[in-house]
C-alpha positions, -999 to 999 in steps of 0.1 A, spaced: 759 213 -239 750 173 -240 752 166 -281 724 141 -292 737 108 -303 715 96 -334 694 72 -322 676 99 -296 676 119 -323 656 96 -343 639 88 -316 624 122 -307 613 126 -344 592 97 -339 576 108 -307 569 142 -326 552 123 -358 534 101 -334 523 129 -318 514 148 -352 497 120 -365 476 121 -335 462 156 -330 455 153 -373 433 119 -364 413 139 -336 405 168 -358 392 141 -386 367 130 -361 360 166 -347 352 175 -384 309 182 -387 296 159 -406 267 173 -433 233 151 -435 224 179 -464 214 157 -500 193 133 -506 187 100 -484 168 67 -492 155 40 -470 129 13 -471 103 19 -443 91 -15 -424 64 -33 -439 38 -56 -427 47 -87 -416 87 -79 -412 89 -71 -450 102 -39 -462 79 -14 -468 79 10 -496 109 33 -504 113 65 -485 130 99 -497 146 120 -476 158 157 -484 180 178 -462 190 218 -471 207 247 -447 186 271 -451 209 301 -430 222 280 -404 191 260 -402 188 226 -408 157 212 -424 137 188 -450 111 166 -470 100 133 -465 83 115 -495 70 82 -503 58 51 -474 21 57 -486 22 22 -500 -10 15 -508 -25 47 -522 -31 39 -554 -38 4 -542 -76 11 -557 -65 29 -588 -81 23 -621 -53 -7 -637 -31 11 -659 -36 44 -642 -3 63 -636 4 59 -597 4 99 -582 36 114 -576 44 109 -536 31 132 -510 66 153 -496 58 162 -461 76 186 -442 103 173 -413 97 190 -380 122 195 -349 148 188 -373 184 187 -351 219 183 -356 244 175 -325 277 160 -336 269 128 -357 232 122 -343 199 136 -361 169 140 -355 134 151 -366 96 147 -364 71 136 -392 33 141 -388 13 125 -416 -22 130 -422 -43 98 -407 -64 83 -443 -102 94 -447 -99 120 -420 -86 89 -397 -60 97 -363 -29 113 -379 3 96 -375 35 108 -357 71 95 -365 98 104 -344 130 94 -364 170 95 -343 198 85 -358 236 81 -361 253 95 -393 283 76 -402 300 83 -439 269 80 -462 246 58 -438 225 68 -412 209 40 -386 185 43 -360 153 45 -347 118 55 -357 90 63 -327 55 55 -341 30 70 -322 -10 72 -340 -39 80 -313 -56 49 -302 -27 22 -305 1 13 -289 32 34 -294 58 10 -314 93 11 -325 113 -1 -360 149 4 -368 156 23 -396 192 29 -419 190 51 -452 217 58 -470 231 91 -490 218 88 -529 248 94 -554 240 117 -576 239 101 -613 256 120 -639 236 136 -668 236 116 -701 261 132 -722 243 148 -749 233 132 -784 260 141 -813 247 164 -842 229 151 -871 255 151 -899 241 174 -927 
């Protein structure tokens, strides 16, 4: 039997940590990642401003993915009485929503205003940590289909305000 002189021996326990290391990196990146929480994004406004804020909300429900849009109806309450208190936004439901490795995607139909041509959005998207980027489809009957990039990123959730002390007596 050959005897191992140290340095193969040292040798062969770095191929084996190298090769460790290696399979523990690969199952990092085959870990799923979870769009479920709550995303935010600003929506493209006219004239290459940003638009209003955007809320997204993603659940399991079973092994189903799905969610609620709200906000992006920017002008609203544009003819409200001044002073009013602007309503709450309008959640819509996400349709098609899908999940295949790190991409999403999902469908938004909103209403069209005063009875108007409704509006389609077809959102895709890469998730990456707590970002997602991407693309939004825009599709409303009558116009020209037209495209926006989009990137929202994964609200933290702020931690409750620890409670007032006692009155002293």
């Amino acid at each position: 039997m050959q005897r191992l002189s140290l340095r193969s021996f040292v040798k062969a326990g770095l191929c084996a940590l190298l090769a460790l290391g290696l399979v523990v990196t690969t199952r990092a990146e085959d870990a799923k990642v979870s769009p479920v929480g709550t995303w935010t994004f600003a929506g493209a406004g006219r004239g290459g401003n940003p638009g209003p804020t955007q809320t997204l909300k993603f659940k399991m429900d079973g092994d189903k993915l799905m969610g609620t849009i709200s906000g992006g109806m920017g002008r609203r309450n544009a003819n409200a009485d001044a002073g009013a208190t602007p309503a709450a936004p309008r959640e819509t439901k996400l349709e098609e929503v899908k999940l295949a490795g790190d991409m999403i995607s999902f469908k938004v139909t909103r209403a069209g205003r005063n009875g108007g041509a409704a509006t389609v959005q077809k959102f895709s998207g890469k998730i990456s940590g707590d970002s997602i980027k991407g693309k939004i489809e825009i599709e409303r009957e009558g116009q020209d289909p037209r495209s926006n990039d989009w990137e929202a990123k994964r609200a933290t959730e702020t931690p409750a305000a620890p409670a007032a002390p006692a009155a002293a007596k």
